[in-house]
N, C-alpha and C positions, 0 to 999 in steps of 0.2 A: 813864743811870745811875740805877738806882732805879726805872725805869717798872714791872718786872712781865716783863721780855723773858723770863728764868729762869722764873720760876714758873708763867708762861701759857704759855709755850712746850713745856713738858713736860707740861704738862695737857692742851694740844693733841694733842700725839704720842699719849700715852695715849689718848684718846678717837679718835684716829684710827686706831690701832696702828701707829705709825709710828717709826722711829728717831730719837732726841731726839739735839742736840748741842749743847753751850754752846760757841761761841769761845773764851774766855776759861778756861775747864774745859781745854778741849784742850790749849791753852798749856801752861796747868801740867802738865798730865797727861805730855807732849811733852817737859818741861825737869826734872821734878820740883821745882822750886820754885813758890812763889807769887807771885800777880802782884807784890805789895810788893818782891819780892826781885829780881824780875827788873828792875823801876824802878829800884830802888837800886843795880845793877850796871851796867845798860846803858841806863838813864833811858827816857824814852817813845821815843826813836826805835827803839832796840834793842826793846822791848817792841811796838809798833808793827810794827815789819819782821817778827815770829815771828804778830803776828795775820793780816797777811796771808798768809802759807805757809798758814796755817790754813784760813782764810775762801776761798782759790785753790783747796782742794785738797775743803774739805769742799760749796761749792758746786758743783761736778762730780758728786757724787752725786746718786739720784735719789730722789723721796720720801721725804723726811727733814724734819724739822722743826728748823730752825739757829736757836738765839740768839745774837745778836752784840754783842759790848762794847761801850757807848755810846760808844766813839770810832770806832769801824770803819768808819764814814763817813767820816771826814778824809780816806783817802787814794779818789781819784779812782774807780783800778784795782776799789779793795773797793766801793764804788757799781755802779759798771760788773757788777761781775760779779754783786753781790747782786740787781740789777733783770734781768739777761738771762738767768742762769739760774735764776731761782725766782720765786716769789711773795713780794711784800715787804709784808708789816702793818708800821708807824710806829706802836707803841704811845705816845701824844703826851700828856706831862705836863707839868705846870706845874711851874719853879721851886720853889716853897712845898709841893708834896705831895714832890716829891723831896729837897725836906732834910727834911723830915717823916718822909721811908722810910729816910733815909740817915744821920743827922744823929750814931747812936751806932754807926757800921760802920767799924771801924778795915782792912778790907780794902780800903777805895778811896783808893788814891795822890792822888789829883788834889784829893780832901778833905780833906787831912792840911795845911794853912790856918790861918790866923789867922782867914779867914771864911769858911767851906765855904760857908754860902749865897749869899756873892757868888760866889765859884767858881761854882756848878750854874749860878745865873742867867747869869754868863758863858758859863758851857758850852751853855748854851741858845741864847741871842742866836749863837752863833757855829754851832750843831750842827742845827739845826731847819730852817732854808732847805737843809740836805744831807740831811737822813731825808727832808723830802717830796722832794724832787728823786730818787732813788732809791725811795721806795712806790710801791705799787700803789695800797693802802688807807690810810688813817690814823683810828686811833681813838681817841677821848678819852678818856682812864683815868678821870680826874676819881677820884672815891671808890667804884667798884661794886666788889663781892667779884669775886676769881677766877674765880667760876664765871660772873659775869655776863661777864667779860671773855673767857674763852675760850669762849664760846655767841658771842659778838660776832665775834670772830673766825671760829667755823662760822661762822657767817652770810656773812659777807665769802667766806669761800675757796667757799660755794655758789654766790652773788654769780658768784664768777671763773669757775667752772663746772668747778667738782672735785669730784668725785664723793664725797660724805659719807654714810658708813654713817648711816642712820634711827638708830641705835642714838647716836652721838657728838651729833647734836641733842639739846637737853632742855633 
């Protein structure tokens, strides 16, 4: 929550020309509400169970570029299928940059807290040993701009041995 999944992710797809999808986009897109609303009706399980329909259906396609909701690792299934059908970057941030990115975002449920930054940190201690267990890659956000982020990522997915237009390097 907070890494950059969104923002690199569709910088990637651009630079590759490739069809961009956010999990968590879909949802709403799917239900017509936002994520907030679908937590307040059906709490995280119910918001949960509609990410994986998501994540099941949209990992099945081919050459795409998917961002996935920082919880979409929890469930086993969404691991499993995020590592066997695609290529998985773990964009990996610290605690402290993420209430940094997040800290005035009234669209994230799970921050809505007496102490969001013990939340994130929680959310970390508990979500980190299951993003590497599911990557391929893992890279450190730390403070580069976007473009340094999504050059890092080309690098990785050349790394993998994907074929990158000369043109999406720079």
């Amino acid at each position: 929550m907070g890494a950059g999944k969104t923002t690199v992710g569709r910088a990637v797809a651009k630079r590759l020309d490739r069809p961009f999808y956010d999990s968590d986009h879909e949802v709403e897109a799917r239900t017509g509400v936002k994520i907030p609303v679908i937590f307040e009706h059906e709490g995280e399980t119910g918001f949960r169970a509609r990410e994986s329909l998501v994540i099941d259906e949209l990992t099945q396609r081919n050459g795409i570029v998917l961002a996935t909701g920082g919880g979409a690792v929890l469930a086993p299934h969404n691991r499993e299928w995020l590592n066997q059908r695609g290529l998985v970057i773990y964009l990996r941030a610290h605690p402290h940059d993420l209430w940094l990115r997040t800290r005035r975002d009234k669209n994230r449920p799970l921050l809505q807290t007496d102490d969001p930054r013990a939340k994130l940190e929680s959310l970390y201690t508990a979500r980190d040993p299951l993003y590497r267990e599911c990557a391929h890659y893992t890279i450190e956000t730390g403070r580069p701009s976007v473009n340094a982020l999504v050059s890092m990522v080309l690098m990785q997915l050349e790394v993998a041995g994907m074929t990158i237009p000369p043109a999406a390097i720079s």
